[in-house]
C-alpha positions as CSV (number, residue, x, y, z in Angstrom):
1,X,-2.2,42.8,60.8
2,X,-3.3,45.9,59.0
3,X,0.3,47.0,59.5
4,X,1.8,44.5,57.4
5,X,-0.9,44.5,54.8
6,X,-0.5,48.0,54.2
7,X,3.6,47.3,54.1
8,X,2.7,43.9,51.5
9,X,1.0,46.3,49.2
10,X,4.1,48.9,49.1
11,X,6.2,46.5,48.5
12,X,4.6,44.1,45.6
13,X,4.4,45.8,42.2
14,X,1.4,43.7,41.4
15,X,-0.8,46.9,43.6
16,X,0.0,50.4,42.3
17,X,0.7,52.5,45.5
18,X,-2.7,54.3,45.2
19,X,-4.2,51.3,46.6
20,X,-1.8,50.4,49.7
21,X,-2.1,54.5,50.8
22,X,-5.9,53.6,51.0
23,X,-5.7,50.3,52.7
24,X,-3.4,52.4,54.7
25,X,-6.3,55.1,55.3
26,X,-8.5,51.9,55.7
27,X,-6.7,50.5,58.4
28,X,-6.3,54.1,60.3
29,X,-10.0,54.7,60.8
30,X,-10.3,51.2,61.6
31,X,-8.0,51.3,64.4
32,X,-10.0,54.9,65.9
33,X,-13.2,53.4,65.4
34,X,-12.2,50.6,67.6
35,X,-10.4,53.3,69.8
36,X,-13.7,55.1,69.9
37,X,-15.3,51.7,70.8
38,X,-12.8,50.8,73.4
39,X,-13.1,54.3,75.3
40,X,-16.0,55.8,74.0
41,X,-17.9,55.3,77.4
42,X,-16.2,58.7,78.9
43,X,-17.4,60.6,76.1
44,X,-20.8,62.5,75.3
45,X,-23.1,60.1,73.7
46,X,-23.8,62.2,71.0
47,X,-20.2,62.5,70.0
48,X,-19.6,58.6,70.1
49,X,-22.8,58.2,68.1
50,X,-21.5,61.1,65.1
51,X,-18.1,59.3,65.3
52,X,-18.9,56.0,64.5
53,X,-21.7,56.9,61.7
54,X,-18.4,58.9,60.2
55,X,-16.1,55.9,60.5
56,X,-18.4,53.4,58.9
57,X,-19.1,56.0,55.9
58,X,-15.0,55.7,55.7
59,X,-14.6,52.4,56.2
60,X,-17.4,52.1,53.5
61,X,-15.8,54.0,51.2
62,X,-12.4,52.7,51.6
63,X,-13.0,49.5,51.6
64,X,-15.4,49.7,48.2
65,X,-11.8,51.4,46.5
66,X,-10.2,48.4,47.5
67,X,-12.4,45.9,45.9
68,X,-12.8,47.5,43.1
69,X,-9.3,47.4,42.4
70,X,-8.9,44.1,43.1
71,X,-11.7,43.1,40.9
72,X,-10.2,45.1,38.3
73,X,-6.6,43.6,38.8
74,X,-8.4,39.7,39.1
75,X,-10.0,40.5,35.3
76,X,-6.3,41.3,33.7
């Protein structure tokens, strides 16, 4: 799904590029931090636990870009 999102927003000239490169970035650590979740059992715990607080920080951060500029795009 996050595939064709990101695609959708590379294609419509409605989103400047900026913003399908970071739902692009989004959907990347997304993806690893379900990786992570999926097959973080044969890793250290302590390496699990660093990766995911470092993935939600991303996803955070990402995701905040994103709605902002759709917010901003809604008002004009």
């Amino acid at each position: 799904m996050g595939l064709f999102y990101s695609a959708t927003l590379f294609i419509r000239n409605k989103f400047s590029r900026r913003f399908g490169l970071i739902f692009t970035i989004f959907f990347i650590i997304f993806f690893v931090a379900l990786l992570v979740g999926l097959i973080g059992i044969t890793f250290s715990r302590t390496i699990i636990i660093i990766g995911q607080k470092i993935i939600r920080i991303g996803l955070l951060i990402d995701l905040s870009i994103l709605i902002y500029g759709t917010w901003k795009l809604e008002e004009n």
